[in-house]
C-alpha positions as CSV (number, residue, x, y, z in Angstrom):
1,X,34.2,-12.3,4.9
2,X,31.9,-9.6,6.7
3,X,30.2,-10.2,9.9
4,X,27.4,-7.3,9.3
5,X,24.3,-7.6,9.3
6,X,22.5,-8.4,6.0
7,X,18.4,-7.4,5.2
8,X,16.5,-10.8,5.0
9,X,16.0,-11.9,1.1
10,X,13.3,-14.2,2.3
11,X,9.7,-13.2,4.2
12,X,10.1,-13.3,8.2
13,X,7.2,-14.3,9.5
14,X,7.5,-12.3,12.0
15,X,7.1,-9.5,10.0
16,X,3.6,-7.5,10.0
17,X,2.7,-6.4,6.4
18,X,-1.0,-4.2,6.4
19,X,-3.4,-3.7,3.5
20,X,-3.8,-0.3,2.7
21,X,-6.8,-0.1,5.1
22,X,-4.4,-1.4,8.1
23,X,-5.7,-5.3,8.0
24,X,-3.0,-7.3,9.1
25,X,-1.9,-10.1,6.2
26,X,-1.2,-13.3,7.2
27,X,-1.8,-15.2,3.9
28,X,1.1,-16.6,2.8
29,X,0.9,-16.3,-0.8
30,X,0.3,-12.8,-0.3
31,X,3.5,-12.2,1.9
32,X,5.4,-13.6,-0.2
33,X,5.0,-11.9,-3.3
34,X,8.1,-9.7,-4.1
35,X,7.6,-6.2,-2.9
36,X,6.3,-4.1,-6.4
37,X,3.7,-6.8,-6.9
38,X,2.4,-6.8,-3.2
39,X,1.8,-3.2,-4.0
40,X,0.2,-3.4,-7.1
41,X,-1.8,-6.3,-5.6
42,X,-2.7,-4.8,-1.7
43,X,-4.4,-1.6,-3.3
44,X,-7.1,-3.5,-5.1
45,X,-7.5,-6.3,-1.9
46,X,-10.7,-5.8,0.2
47,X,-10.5,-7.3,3.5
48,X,-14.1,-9.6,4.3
49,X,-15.5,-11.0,7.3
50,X,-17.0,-14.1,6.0
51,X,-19.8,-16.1,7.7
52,X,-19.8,-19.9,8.5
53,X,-21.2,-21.9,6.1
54,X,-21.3,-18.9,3.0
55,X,-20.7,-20.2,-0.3
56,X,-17.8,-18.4,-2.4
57,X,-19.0,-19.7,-5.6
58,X,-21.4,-22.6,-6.9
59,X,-20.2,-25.0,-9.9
60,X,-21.1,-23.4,-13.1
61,X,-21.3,-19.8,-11.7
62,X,-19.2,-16.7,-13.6
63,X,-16.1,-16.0,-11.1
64,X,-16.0,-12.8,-10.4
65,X,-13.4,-12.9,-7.3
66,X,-10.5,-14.6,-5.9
67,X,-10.0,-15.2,-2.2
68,X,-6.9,-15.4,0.0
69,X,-7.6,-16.7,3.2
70,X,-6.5,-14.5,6.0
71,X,-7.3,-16.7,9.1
72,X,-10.0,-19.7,9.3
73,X,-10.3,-22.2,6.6
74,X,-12.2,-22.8,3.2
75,X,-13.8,-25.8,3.0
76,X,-13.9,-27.2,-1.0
77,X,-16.7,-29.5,-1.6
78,X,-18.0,-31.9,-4.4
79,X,-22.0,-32.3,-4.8
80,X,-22.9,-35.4,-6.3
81,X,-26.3,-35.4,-8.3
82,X,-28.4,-36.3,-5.5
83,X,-27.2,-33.1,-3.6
84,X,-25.3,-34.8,-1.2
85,X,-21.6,-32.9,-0.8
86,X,-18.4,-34.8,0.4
87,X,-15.3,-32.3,1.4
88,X,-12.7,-32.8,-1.0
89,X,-10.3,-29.9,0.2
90,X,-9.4,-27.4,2.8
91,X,-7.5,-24.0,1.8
92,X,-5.8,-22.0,4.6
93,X,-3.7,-18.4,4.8
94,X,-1.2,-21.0,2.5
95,X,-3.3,-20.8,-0.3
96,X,-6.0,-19.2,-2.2
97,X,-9.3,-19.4,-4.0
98,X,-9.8,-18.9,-8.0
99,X,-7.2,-20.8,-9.5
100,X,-9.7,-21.4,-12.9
101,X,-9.6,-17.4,-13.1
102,X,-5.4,-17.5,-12.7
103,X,-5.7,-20.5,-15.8
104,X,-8.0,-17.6,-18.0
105,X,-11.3,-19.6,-16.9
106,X,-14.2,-17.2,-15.4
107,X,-16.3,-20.6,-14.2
108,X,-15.7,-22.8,-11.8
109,X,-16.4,-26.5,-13.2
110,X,-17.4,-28.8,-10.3
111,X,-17.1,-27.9,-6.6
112,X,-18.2,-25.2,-4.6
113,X,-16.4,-23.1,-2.3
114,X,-17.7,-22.9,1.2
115,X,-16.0,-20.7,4.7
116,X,-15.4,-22.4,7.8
117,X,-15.3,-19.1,10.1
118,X,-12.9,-17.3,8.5
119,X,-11.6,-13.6,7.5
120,X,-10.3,-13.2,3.7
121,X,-8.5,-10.8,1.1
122,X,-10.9,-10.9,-2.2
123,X,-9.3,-9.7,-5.2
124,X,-11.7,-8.7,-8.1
125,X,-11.3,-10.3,-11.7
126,X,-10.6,-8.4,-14.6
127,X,-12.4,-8.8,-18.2
């Protein structure tokens, strides 16, 4: 067997991958996409600053976006009929936001999407 030195098969985090405008990714979904989807996928990502407390998407609206968490957190809430909200979920850079768009769904049923301070990759929908 060879000693030399193989490339890793598997995402180093260590490694810095940049959108095509030079924002640094950290979301982990989006590092570890194999390396012709991360290209289709990076060219059509715009890199938002998001403020605290901005909602993403209220039940019943028409998606339009999907968000990857870059750094700081999103904050999934349920509203009960009174208008009081309980936090049901937090998404980080290990996930994402628009998982009824992935499913073929262009609304989002119950719970709103809220930012805790963070900075985000939005991917636009397609029709």
């Amino acid at each position: 067997m060879s000693n030399k030195s193989r490339l890793p098969t598997e995402f180093s985090p260590t490694l810095l991958i940049a959108n095509v405008d030079g924002n640094h990714i950290h979301n982990e979904i989006l590092l570890g996409l194999p390396p012709r989807e991360r290209d289709l996928l990076f060219s059509k990502l715009e890199f938002m600053r998001l403020k605290t407390h901005q909602v993403l998407h209220e039940p019943g609206d028409t998606l339009k976006s999907a968000y990857f968490p870059n750094r700081g957190l999103v904050s999934i809430l349920s509203v009960f009929p009174d208008g009081k909200s309980v936090e049901v979920g937090l998404v980080g850079k290990e996930g994402f936001i628009g998982l009824p768009l992935v499913a073929g769904f262009h609304t989002r049923p119950r719970e709103p999407s809220r930012r805790l301070r963070a900075r985000s990759f939005e991917s636009t929908a397609k029709r």
